[in-house]
N, C-alpha and C positions, 0 to 999 in steps of 0.2 A: 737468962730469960727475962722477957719484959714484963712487969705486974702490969696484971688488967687494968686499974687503976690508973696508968700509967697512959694506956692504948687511948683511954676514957677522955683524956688532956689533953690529950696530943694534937695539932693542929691539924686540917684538914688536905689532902695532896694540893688542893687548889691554892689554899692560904701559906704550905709551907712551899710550893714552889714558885711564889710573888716575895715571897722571905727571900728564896735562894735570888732571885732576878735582880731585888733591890740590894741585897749586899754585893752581888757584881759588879750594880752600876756604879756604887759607893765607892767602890776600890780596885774595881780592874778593867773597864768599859774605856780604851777600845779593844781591851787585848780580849782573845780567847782563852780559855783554861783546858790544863791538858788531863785527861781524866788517866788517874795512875789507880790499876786496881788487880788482883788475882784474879785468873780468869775473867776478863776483861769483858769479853765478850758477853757473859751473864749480866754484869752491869752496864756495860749500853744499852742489851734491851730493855731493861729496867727503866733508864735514863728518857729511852727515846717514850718510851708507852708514858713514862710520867712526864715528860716537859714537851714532850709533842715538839710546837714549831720552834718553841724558844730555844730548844737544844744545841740547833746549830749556831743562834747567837752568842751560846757561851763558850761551847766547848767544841776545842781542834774536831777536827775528823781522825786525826791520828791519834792513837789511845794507847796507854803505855802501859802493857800486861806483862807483872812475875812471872805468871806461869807461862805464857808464849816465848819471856826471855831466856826461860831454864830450857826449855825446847829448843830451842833456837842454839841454842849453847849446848844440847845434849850434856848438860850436866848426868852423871850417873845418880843412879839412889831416886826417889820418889820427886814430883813436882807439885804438891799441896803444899800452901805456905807454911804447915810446920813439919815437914821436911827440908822445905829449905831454912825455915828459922835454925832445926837444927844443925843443918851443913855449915850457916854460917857463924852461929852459936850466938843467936840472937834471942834474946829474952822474951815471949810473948808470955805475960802474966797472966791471961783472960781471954783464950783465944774463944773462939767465935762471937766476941763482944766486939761491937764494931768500933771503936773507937781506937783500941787495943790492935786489933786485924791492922785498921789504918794503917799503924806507925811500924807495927812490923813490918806490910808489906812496903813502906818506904823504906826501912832500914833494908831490906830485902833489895829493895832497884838499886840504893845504894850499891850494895857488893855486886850485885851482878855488872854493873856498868861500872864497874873500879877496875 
């Protein structure tokens, strides 16, 4: 959980999505980025409602989803990323913390496209 505290600091969607634009331009403008996430599709709309027009500036149209790849794959056993953390025996220390989620669900693309 995030302390209120915290929320109270936090910079505003406007101010943190001219964050996100100016670190693009910084270090990966002309390329686009490819948005890797679980259930992918919950996070583009998220993506598209917070970055509006800029969104197609950064990031592919192609979006690369755990859980459409475990489909895709009909892997057996469950498709929420700590199912597959566990099928692949991947350590998620903090799961629904998003930082933590991250890197599982890359270790996660990892094995499924190995």
């Amino acid at each position: 959980r995030i302390p209120p505290a915290t929320l109270i600091r936090s910079p505003s969607q406007t101010i943190a999505a001219d964050r996100l634009l100016c670190w693009w331009r910084d270090y990966f403008e002309p390329q686009k980025l490819f948005l890797l996430a679980h259930n992918a599709q919950f996070e583009a709309n998220f993506l598209h409602d917070w970055l509006g027009p800029m969104r197609p500036r950064i990031f592919h149209n192609s979006i690369l989803d755990t859980k459409g790849e475990a489909c895709a794959q009909r892997l057996p056993g469950g498709h929420a990323l700590a199912a597959l953390c566990d099928r692949f025996a991947i350590r998620n220390n903090r799961p629904h913390c998003a930082l933590y989620d991250a890197r599982a669900t890359l270790e996660v693309w990892s094995k499924l496209r190995a």
